[in-house]
C-alpha positions in Angstrom: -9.6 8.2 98.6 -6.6 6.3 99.4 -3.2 7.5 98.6 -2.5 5.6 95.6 -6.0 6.4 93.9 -5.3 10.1 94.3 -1.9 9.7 92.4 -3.5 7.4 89.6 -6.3 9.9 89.4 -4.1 13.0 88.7 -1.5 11.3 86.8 -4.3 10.4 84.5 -6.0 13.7 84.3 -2.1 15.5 83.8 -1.2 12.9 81.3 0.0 15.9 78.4 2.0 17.5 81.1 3.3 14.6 83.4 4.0 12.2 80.6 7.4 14.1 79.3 8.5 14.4 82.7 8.3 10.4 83.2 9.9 9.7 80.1 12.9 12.2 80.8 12.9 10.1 84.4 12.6 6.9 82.2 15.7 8.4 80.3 18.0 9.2 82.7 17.6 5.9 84.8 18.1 3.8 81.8 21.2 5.9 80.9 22.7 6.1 84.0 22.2 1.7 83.9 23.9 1.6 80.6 26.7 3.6 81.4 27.8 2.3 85.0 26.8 6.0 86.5 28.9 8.1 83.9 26.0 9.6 82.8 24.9 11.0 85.9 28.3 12.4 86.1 29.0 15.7 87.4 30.8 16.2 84.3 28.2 14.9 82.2 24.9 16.3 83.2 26.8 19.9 83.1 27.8 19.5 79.5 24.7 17.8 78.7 22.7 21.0 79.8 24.9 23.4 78.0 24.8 21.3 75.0 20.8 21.7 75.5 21.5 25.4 75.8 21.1 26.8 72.2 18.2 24.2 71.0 16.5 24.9 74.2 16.1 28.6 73.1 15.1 27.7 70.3 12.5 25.3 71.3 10.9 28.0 73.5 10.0 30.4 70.2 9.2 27.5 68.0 6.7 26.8 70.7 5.1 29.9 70.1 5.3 29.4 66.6 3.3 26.4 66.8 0.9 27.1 69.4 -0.3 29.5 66.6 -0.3 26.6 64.1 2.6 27.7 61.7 6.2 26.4 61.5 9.7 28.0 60.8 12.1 26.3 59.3 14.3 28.4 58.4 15.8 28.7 62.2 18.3 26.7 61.9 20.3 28.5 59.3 19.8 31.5 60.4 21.2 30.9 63.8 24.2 29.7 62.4 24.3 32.2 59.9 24.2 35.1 62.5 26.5 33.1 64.3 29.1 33.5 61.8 27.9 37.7 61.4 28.7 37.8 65.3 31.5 36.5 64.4 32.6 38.7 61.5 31.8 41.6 63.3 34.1 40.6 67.1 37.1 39.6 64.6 36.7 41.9 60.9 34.9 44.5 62.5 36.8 44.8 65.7 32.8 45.9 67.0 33.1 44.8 71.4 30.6 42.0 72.9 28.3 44.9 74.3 27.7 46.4 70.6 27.5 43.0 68.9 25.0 40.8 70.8 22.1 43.4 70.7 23.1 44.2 67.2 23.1 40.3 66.2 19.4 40.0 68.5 18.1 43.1 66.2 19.3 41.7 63.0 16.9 38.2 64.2 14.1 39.9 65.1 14.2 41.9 61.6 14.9 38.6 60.0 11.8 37.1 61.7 9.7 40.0 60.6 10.9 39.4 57.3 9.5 35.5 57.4 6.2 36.9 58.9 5.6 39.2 56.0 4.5 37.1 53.5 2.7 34.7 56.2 0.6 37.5 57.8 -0.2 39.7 55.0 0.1 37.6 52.0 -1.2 34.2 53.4 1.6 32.2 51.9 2.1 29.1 54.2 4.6 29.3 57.0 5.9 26.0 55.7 7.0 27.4 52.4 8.0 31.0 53.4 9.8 29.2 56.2 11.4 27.3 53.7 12.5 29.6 51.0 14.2 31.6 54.0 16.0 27.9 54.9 17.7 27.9 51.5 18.7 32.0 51.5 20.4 32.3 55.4 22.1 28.8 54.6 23.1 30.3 51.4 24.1 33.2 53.4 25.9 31.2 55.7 28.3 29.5 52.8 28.6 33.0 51.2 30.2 35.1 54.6 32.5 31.7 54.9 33.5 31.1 51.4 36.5 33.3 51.9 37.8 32.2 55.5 36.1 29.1 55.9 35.7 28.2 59.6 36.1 31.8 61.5 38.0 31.0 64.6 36.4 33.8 67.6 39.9 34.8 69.8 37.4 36.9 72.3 37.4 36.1 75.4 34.4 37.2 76.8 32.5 36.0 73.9 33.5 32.6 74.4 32.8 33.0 78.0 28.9 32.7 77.3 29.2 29.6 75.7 31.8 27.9 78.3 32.3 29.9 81.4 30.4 29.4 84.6 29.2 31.7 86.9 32.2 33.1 90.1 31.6 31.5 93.2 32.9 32.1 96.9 36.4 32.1 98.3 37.3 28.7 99.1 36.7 27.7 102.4 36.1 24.4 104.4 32.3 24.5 104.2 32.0 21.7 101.8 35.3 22.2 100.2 35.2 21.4 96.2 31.7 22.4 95.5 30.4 25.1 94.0 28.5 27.1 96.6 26.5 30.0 95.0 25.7 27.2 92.9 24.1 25.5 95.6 22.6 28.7 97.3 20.8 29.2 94.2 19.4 25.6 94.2 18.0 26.2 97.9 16.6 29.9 96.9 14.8 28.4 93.7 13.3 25.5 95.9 12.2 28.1 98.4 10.7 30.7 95.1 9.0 27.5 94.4 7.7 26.4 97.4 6.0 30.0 98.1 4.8 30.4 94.5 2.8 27.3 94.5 1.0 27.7 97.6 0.2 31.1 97.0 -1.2 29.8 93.8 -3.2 27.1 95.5 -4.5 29.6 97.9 -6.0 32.1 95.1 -7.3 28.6 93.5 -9.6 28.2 96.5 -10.6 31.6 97.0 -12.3 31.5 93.5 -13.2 28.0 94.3 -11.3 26.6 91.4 -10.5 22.4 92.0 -7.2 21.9 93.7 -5.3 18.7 93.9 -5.8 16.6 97.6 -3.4 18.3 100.0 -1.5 15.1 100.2 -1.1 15.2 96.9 0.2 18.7 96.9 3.1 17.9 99.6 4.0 15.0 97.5 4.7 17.5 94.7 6.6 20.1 96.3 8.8 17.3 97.6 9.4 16.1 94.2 10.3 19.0 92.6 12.6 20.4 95.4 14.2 17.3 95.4 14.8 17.4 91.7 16.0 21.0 92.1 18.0 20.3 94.9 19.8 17.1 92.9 20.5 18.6 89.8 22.1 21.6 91.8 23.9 19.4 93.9 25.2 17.7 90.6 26.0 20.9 88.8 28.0 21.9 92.2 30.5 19.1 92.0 31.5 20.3 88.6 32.5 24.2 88.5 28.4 24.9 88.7 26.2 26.6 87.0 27.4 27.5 83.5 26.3 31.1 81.6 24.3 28.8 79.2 22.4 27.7 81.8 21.8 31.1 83.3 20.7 31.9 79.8 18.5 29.4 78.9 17.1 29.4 82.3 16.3 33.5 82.2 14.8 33.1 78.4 12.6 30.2 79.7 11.0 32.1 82.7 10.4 35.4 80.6 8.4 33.8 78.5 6.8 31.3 80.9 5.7 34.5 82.5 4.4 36.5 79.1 2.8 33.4 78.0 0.6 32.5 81.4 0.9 36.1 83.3 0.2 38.7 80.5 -2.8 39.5 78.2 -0.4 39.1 75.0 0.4 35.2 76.4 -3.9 35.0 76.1 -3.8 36.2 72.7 -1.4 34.1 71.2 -3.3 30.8 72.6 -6.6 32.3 72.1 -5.2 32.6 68.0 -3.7 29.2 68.2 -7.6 27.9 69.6 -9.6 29.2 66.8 -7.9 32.2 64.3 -11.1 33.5 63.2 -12.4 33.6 66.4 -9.9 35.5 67.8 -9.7 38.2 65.0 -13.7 38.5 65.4 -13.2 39.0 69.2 -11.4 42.1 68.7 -7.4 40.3 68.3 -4.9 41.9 65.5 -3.7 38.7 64.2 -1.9 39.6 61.9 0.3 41.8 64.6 0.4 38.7 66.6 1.7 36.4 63.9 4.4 39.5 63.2 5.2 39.2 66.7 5.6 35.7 67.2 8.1 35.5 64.1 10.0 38.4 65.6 10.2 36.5 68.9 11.6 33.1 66.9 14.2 34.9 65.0 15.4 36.8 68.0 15.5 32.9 69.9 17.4 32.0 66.9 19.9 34.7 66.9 20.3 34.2 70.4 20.9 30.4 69.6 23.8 31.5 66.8 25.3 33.5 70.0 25.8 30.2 72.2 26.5 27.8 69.5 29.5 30.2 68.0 30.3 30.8 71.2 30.3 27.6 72.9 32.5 26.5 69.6 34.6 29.4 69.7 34.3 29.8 66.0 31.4 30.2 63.6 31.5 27.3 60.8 29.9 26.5 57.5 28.1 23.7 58.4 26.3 25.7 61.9 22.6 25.5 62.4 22.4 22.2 59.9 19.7 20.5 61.6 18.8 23.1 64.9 15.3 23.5 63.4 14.4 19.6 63.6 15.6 19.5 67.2 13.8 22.5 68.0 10.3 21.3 66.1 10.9 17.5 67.9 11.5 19.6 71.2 8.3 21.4 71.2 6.3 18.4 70.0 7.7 15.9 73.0 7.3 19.1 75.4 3.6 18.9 75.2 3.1 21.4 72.4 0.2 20.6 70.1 0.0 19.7 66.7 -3.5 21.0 66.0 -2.1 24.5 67.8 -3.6 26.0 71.5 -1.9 24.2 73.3 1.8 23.7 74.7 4.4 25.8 77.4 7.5 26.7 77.0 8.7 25.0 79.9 7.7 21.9 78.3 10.0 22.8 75.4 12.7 23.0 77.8 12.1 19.4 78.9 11.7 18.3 75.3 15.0 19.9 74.5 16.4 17.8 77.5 15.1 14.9 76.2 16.7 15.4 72.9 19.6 16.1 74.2 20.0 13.6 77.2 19.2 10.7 74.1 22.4 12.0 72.4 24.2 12.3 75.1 23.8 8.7 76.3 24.0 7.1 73.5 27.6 8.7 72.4 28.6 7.5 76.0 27.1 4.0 75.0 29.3 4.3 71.7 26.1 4.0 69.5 26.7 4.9 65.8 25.1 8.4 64.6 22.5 6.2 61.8 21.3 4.5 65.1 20.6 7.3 66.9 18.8 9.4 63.8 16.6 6.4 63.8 15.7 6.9 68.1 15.4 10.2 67.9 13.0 10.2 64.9 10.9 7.2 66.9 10.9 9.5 69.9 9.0 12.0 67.9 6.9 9.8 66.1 5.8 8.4 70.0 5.6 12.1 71.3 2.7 13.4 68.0 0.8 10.0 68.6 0.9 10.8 72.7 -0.3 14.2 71.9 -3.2 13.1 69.5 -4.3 10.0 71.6 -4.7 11.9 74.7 -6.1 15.2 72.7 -9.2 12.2 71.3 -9.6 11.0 75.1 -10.1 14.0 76.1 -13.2 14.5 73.8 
């Protein structure tokens, strides 16, 4: 088969998981039009990815959430809400950053236990649990605020996560003005990435598992090191890699390696496939579902941390609207409505998406009702994707 047909043959059979990734491409190149190259700015794309920091997070645990068909909707709040506790305890408390960011994670995963209870062992819907626990942490929220209003955060090295980058080298002439760990890491991720995938395709083939055309292959890894390579290279002009990005980056490939690597990643899909056949095979689902919740409210206290951060205050008004970006997120990231399927790296290109739409159009000088009104068609495109290509499938 010629070179052509073998692209239009796996593009076709990877439409879920290539189709975000063209329409990200589609985004940028459109953006970067529009806006005379300011988009693809240095600048830009380094506070477009932190701004994509704290929904991306949260998009990776929704994406758990979903994958075993239930929803959380109260994540939003109650990032913002332990936000504004994290904040509360660095500036009322006088509590240092290493006591207050595990203590802030705990108080997540407890509150994500809390919205699991009544899911798993009562079998209220998610929906309404998830909702009832919207309208207490935003209640919450207004009620640790009432007194101070916004709650400015003087710390330092708090603030640090949410707007510092990581050191680099001593200047010297070697491409003076860039960022040069920055860069190291882009070439040490393309090399990781390289060895990874043919050591994959070589276990493919020794249990005779199909393989993409070796051309093919090639044509990948060129693709993505060059992507890797770019955006590094981008990040490098401007002050480099940021802590957010370190962040988001380390949440993404934990759980992109509990969800495909480990036997708890095969129970969660194998719920999110069929419930009742997974708790006759032997699978605690109600443990799972406990888990999962637990994992989401520790993603969302981990979202308060960057968003409060990044602000350098906790406000009354924080997490309005993080659960709809993290929900859209997941669903333009692959994740399936019907549950059983989706990956968390999708969610992180889902959250890019979200956030590279915003981004652009505030540089285009678009007005906010306009760009509720994309947004909401993006999603709308991103369900109908998923079902049309689940029914081909069939």
């Amino acid at each position: 088969m010629s070179f052509y047909g073998d692209l239009k043959k796996i593009i076709k059979s990877n439409i879920r998981e290539y189709g975000m990734y063209i329409a990200l491409l589609a985004i940028f190149i459109f953006f970067t039009v529009a806006t005379n190259g300011i988009f693809i700015s240095s600048r830009n794309i380094s506070n477009l990815l932190n701004q994509t920091g704290y929904i991306a997070v949260l998009a990776v645990g929704m994406t758990l959430v979903i994958v075993i068909r239930h929803i959380d909707l109260s994540v939003g709040f109650l990032a913002g809400f332990l936000g504004a506790v994290a904040a509360i305890a660095l500036t009322q408390w006088n509590l240092p950053v290493f006591v207050v960011i595990p203590l802030v994670m705990a108080l997540g995963i407890v509150a994500g236990l809390v919205t699991a209870f009544p899911v798993a062992q009562m079998g209220i819907p998610s929906f309404v649990a998830s909702l009832a626990g919207w309208l207490i942490y935003r209640g919450l929220l207004l009620l640790v605020t009432l007194r101070t209003g916004t709650i400015i955060i003087p710390n330092d090295t708090y603030n640090a996560i949410g707007n510092g980058f990581i050191p680099d080298f001593p200047e010297i002439s070697f491409l003076p003005g860039m960022h040069k760990i920055t860069l190291l890491i882009g070439v040490i991720a393309v090399i990781l990435n390289i060895v990874g995938e043919i050591k994959n395709r070589k276990n493919k083939i020794a249990y005779n598992f199909e393989v993409v055309p070796m051309n093919m292959f090639i044509v990948k890894l060129i693709v993505i090191s060059a992507i890797i390579l770019g955006i590094t290279w981008v990040l490098a002009g401007y002050n480099g890699l940021s802590w957010t990005v370190v962040i988001m980056l380390a949440v993404v490939m934990v759980y992109h390696y509990v969800t495909t690597k480990t036997v708890l990643g095969r129970y969660i899909y194998a719920i999110g496939g069929n419930p009742e056949a997974a708790e006759l095979s032997g699978i605690d689902v109600k443990k799972m579902t406990f888990m999962v919740f637990g994992s989401m409210g520790m993603m969302a206290a981990l979202s308060g941390i960057l968003f409060s951060s990044r602000l350098q205050s906790a406000t009354t008004t924080a997490g309005s609207l993080f659960e709809m970006d993290a929900i859209a997120a997941a669903y333009i990231g692959g994740v399936s409505a019907a549950g059983g399927v989706g990956k968390v790296t999708g969610s992180l290109i889902g959250a890019l998406v979200m956030t590279s739409l915003t981004s652009g159009m505030n540089l285009m000088g678009i007005d906010i009702s306009s760009q509720y009104v994309v947004r909401g068609m993006v999603l709308l495109l991103a369900v109908i994707f998923d079902v049309a290509t689940r029914r081909a499938s069939k």
